[in-house]
PATIPA-598328 format. One line per 8 residues: number of its first residue (from 1); their letters; for each residue x, y, z of N, C-alpha, C. Coordinates in pm, whole numbers, always signed. Layout:
NUM = A = X/Y/Z/X/Y/Z/X/Y/Z ~ ... $
//
This chain:
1 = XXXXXXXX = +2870/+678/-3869/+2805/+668/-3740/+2913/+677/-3631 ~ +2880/+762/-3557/+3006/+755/-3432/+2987/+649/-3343 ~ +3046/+591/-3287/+3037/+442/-3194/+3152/+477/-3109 ~ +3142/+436/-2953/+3228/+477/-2842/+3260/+357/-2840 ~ +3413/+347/-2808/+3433/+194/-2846/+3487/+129/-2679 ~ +3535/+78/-2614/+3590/+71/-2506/+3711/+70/-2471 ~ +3706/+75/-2364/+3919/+104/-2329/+3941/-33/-2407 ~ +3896/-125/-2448/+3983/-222/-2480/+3945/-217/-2690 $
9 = XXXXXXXX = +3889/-89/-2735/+3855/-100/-2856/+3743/-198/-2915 ~ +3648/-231/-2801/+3545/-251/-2818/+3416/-248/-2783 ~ +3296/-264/-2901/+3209/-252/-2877/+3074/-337/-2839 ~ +2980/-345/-2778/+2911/-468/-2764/+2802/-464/-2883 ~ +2758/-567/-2939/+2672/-545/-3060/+2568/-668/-3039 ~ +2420/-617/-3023/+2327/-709/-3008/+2254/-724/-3123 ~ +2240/-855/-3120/+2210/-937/-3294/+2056/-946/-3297 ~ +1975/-903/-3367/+1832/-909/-3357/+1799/-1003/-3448 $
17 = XXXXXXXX = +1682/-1083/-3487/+1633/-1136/-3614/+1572/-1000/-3662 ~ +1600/-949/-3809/+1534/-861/-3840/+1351/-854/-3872 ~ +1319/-985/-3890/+1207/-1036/-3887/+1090/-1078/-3734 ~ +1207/-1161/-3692/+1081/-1246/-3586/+1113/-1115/-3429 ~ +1187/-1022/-3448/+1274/-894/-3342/+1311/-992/-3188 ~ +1360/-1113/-3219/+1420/-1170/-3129/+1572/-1180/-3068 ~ +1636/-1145/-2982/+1785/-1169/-2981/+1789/-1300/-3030 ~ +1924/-1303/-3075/+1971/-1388/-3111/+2127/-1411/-3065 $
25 = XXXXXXXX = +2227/-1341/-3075/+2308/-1329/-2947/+2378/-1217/-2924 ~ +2505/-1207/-2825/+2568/-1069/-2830/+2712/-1086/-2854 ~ +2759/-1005/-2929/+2910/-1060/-2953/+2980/-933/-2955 ~ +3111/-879/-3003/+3189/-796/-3006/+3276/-725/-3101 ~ +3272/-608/-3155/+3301/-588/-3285/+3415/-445/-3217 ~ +3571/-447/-3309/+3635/-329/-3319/+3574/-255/-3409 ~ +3659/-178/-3475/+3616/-38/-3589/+3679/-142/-3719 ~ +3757/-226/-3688/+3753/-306/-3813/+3648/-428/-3829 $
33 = XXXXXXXX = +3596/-509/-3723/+3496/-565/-3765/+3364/-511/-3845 ~ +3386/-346/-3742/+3268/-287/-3784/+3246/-232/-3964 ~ +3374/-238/-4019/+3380/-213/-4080/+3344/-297/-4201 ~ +3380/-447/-4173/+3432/-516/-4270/+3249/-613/-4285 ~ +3211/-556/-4172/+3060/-604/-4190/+2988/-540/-4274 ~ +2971/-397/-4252/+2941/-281/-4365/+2938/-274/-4487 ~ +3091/-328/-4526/+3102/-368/-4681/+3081/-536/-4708 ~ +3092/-576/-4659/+3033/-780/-4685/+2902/-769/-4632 $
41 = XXXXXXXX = +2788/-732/-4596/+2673/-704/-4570/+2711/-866/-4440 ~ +2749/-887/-4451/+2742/-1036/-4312/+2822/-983/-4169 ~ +2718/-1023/-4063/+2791/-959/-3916/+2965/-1028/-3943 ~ +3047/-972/-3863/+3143/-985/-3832/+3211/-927/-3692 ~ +3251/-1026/-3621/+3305/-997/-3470/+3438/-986/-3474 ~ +3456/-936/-3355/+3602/-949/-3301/+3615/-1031/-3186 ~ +3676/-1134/-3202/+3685/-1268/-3120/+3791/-1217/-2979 ~ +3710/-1217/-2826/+3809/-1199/-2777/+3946/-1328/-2742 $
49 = XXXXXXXX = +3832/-1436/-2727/+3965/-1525/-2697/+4066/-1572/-2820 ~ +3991/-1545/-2928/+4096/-1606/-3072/+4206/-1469/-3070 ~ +4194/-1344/-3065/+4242/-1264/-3039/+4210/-1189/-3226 ~ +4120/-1156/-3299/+4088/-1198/-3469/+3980/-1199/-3478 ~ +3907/-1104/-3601/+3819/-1109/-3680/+3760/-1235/-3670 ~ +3627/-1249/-3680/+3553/-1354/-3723/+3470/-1366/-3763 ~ +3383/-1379/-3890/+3262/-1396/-3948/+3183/-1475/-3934 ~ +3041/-1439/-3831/+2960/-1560/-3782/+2908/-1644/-3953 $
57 = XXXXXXXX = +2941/-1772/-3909/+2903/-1826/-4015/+3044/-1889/-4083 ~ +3144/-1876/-4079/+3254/-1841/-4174/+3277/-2018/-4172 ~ +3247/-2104/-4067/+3257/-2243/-4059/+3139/-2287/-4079 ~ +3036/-2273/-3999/+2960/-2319/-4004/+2808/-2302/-4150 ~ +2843/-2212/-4243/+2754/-2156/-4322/+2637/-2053/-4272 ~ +2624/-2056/-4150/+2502/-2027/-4085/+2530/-1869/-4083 ~ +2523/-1775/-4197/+2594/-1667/-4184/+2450/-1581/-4096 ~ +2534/-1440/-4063/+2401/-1319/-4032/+2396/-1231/-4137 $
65 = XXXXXXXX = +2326/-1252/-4231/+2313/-1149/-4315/+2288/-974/-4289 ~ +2382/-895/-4317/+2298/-738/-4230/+2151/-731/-4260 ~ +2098/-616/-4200/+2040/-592/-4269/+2013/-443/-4238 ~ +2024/-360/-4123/+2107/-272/-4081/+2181/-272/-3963 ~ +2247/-131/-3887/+2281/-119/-3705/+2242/+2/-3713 ~ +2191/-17/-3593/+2165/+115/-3479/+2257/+120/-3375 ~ +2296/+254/-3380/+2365/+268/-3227/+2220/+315/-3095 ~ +2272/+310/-2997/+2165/+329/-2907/+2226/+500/-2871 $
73 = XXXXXXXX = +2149/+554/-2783/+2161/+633/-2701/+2283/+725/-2685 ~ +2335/+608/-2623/+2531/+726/-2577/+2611/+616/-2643 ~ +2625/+587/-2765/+2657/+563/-2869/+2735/+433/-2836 ~ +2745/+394/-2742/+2811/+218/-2721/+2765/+107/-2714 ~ +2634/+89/-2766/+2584/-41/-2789/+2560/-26/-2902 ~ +2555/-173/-2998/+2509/-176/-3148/+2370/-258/-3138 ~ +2239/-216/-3183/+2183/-281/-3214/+2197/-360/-3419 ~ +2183/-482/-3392/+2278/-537/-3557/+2105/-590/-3588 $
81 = XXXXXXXX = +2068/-562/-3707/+1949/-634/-3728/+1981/-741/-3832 ~ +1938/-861/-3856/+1988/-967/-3959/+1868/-1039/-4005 ~ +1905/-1071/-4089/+1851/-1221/-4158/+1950/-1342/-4152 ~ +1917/-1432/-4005/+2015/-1564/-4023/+1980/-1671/-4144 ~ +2097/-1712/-4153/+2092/-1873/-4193/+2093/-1925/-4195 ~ +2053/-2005/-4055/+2057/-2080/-3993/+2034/-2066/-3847 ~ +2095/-2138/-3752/+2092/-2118/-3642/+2196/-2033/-3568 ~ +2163/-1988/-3484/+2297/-1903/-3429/+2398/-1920/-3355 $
89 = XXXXXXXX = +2306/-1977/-3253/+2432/-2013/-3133/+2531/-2167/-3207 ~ +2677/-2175/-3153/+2768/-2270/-3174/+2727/-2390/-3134 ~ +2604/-2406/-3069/+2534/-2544/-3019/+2416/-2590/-3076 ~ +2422/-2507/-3189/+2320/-2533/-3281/+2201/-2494/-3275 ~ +2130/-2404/-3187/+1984/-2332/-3157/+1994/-2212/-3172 ~ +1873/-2210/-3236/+1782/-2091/-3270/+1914/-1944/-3213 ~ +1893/-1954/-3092/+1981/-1840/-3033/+2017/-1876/-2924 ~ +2152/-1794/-2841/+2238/-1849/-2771/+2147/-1909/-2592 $
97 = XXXXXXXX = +2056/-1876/-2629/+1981/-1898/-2465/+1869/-2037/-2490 ~ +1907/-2081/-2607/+1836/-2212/-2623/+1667/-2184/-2662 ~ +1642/-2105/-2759/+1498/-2037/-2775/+1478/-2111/-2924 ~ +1345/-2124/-2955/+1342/-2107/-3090/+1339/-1932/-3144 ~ +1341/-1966/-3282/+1360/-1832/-3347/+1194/-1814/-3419 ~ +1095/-1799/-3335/+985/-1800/-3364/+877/-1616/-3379 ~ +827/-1620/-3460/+764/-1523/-3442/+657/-1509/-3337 ~ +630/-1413/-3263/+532/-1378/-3131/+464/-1278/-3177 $
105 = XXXXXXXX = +298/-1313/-3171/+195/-1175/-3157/+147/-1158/-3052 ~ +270/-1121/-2950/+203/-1088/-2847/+92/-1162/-2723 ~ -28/-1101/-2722/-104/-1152/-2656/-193/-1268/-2758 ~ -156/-1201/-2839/-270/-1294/-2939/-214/-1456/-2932 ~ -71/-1433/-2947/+1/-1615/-2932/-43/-1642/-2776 ~ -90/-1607/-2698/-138/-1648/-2619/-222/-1643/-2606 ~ -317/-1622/-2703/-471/-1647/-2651/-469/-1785/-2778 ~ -397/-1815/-2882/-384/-1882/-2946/-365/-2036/-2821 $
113 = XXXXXXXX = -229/-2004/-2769/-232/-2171/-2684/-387/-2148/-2586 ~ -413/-2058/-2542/-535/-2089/-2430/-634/-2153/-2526 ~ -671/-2123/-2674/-776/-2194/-2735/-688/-2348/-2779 ~ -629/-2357/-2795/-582/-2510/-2812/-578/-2636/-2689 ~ -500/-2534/-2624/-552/-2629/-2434/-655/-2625/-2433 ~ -758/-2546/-2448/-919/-2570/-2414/-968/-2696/-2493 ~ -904/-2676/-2632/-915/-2788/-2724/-890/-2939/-2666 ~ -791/-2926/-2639/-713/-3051/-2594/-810/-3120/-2488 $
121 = XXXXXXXX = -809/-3056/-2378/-849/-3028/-2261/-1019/-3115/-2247 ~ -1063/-3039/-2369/-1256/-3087/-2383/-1319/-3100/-2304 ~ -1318/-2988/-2212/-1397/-2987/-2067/-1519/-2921/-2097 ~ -1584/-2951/-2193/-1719/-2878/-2264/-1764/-2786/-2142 ~ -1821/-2866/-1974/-1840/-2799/-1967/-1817/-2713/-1884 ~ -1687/-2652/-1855/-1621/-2527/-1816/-1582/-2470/-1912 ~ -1572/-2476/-2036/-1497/-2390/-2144/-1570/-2398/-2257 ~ -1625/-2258/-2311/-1698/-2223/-2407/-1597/-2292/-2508 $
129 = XXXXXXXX = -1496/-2227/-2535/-1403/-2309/-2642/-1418/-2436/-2667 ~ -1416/-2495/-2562/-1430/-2676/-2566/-1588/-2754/-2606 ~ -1664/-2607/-2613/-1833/-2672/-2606/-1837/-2615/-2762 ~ -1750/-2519/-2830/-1813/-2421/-2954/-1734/-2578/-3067 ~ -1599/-2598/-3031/-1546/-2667/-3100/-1601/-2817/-3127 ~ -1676/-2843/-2999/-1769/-2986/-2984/-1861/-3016/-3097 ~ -1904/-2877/-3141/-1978/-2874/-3239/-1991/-2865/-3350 ~ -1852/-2901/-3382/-1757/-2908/-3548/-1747/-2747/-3591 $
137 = XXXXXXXX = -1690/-2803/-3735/-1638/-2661/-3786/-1755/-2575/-3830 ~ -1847/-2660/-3868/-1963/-2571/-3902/-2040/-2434/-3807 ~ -2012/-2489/-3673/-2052/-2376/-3603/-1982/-2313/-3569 ~ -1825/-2338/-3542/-1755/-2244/-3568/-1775/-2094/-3679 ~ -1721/-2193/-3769/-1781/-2099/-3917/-1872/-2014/-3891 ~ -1995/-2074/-3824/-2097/-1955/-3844/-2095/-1898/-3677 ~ -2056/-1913/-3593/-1993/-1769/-3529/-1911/-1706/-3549 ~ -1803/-1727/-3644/-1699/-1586/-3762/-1794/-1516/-3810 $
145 = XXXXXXXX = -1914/-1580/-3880/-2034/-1511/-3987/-2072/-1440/-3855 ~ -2153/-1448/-3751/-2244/-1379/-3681/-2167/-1249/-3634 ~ -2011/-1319/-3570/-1960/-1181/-3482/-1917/-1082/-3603 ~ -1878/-1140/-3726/-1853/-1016/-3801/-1984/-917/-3844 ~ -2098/-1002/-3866/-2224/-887/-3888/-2204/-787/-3782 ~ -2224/-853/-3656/-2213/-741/-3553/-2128/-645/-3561 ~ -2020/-700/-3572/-1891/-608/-3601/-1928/-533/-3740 ~ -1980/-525/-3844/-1997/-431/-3967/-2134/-351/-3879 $
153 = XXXXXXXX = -2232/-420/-3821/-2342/-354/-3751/-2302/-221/-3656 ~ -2179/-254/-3597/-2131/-174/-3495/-2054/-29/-3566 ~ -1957/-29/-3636/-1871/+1/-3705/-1981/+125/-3780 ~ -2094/+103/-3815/-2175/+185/-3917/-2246/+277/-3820 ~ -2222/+245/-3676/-2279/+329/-3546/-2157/+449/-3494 ~ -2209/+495/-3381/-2070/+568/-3334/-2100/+553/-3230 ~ -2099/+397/-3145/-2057/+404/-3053/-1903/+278/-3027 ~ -1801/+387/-3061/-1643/+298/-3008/-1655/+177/-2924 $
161 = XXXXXXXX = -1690/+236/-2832/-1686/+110/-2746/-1752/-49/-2793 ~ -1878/-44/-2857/-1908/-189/-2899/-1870/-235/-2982 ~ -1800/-151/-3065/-1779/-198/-3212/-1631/-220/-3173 ~ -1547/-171/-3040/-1388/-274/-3037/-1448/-387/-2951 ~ -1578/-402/-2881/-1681/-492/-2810/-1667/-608/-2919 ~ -1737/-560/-3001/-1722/-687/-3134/-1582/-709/-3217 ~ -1541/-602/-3248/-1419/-647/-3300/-1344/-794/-3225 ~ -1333/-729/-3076/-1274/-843/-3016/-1362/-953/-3018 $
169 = XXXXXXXX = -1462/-1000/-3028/-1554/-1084/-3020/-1520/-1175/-3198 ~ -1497/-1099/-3289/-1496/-1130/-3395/-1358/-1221/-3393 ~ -1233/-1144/-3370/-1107/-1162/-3377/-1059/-1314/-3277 ~ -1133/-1296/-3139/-1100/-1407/-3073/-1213/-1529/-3145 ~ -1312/-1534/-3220/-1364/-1655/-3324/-1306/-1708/-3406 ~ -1233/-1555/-3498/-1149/-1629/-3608/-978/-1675/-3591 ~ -979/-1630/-3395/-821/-1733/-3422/-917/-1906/-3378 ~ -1003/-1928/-3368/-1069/-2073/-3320/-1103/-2113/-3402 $
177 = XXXXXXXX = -1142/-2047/-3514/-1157/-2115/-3692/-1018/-2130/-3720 ~ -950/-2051/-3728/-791/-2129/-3775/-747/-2233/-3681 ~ -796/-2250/-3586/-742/-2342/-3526/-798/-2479/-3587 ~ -974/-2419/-3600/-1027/-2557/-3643/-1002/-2623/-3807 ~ -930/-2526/-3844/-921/-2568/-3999/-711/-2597/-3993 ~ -723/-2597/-3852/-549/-2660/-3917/-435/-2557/-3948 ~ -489/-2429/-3876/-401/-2299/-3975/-376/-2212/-3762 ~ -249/-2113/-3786/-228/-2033/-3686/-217/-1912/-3765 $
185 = XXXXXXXX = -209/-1816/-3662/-153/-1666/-3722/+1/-1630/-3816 ~ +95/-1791/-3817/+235/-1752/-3889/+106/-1803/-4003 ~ +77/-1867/-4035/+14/-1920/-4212/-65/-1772/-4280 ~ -128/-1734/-4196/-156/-1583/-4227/-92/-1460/-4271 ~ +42/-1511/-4137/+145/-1386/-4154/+221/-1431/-4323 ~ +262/-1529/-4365/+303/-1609/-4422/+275/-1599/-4587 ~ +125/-1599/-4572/+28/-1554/-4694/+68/-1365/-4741 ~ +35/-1296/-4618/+22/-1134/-4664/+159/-1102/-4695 $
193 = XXXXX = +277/-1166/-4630/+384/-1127/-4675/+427/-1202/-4824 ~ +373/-1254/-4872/+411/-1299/-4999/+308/-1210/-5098 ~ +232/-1150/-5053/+166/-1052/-5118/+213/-860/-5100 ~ +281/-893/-4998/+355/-796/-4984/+493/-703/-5113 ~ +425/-590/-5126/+576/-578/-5255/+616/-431/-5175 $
//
């Protein structure tokens, strides 16, 4: 891979979770760090103030396992993808900006906290959420059953539009059944990837 390195023989290399696609931090690698990561599959920097190689992890256990790099564009940034072992930053969190190292779906993790605050919240009556959940799991349950008929009802039609009408109707029920049974979208993610080969 060609890599432009800088007047000072280096390059900047941003550390991804190869999993949750979160930074995790940015550090600095010559053509020998770059190298010596390549063959030990574990990131390895070039320390500017130690003036020396350094293998994240090499004290602390908390190694970055590779898992590949990308160069970007005009060839001077590294994207590093990993599997940590721990935590990353030297202060002990997740990553250097004080984050957890959590997986995000997007909008969906947020429609996830809006149904739990509604939960919390139990303002029956301003919030359908707070009035569906009032009514135990059982009716929950059976609005998963209803919106999915619709949704197989729709689906066997051709009209697109109602049937992503229901889809979404279906999809925003069954993150409120996982909620009501104690479960989020990682226990899901969690499950298919262990079925995953």
């Amino acid at each position: 891979m060609e890599i432009k390195y800088n007047e000072n023989g280096l390059v900047p290399a941003i550390i991804q979770d190869a999993t949750t696609k979160n930074v995790l931090m940015l550090g600095y690698m010559n053509e020998e760090a770059y190298q010596k990561t390549i063959q030990t599959k574990q990131v390895t920097f070039y320390s500017r103030s130690k003036k020396r190689l350094w293998t994240k992890g090499e004290e602390s256990g908390n190694f970055l396992n590779l898992v590949d790099i990308k160069n970007d564009c005009d060839k001077d940034t590294l994207l590093v993808r990993v599997n940590p072992m721990g935590p990353t930053c030297h202060k002990g969190t997740d990553n250097c900006w004080g984050e957890k190292n959590e997986s995000s779906y997007g909008f969906f993790s947020t429609l996830e906290e809006v149904i739990a605050e509604r939960v919390a919240n139990k303002d029956t009556a301003k919030s359908y959420v707070a009035s569906l959940f009032s009514k135990g799991i059982n009716k929950v349950a059976q609005k998963v059953g209803e919106e999915a008929v619709e949704t197989v009802i729709e689906a066997m039609d051709n009209n697109d539009e109602l049937f992503i009408y229901e889809s979404a109707d279906l999809l925003f029920h069954y993150l409120m059944l996982l909620q009501a049974k104690g479960f989020t979208l990682k226990d899901i993610e969690k499950e298919l990837k262990s079925r995953h080969k």
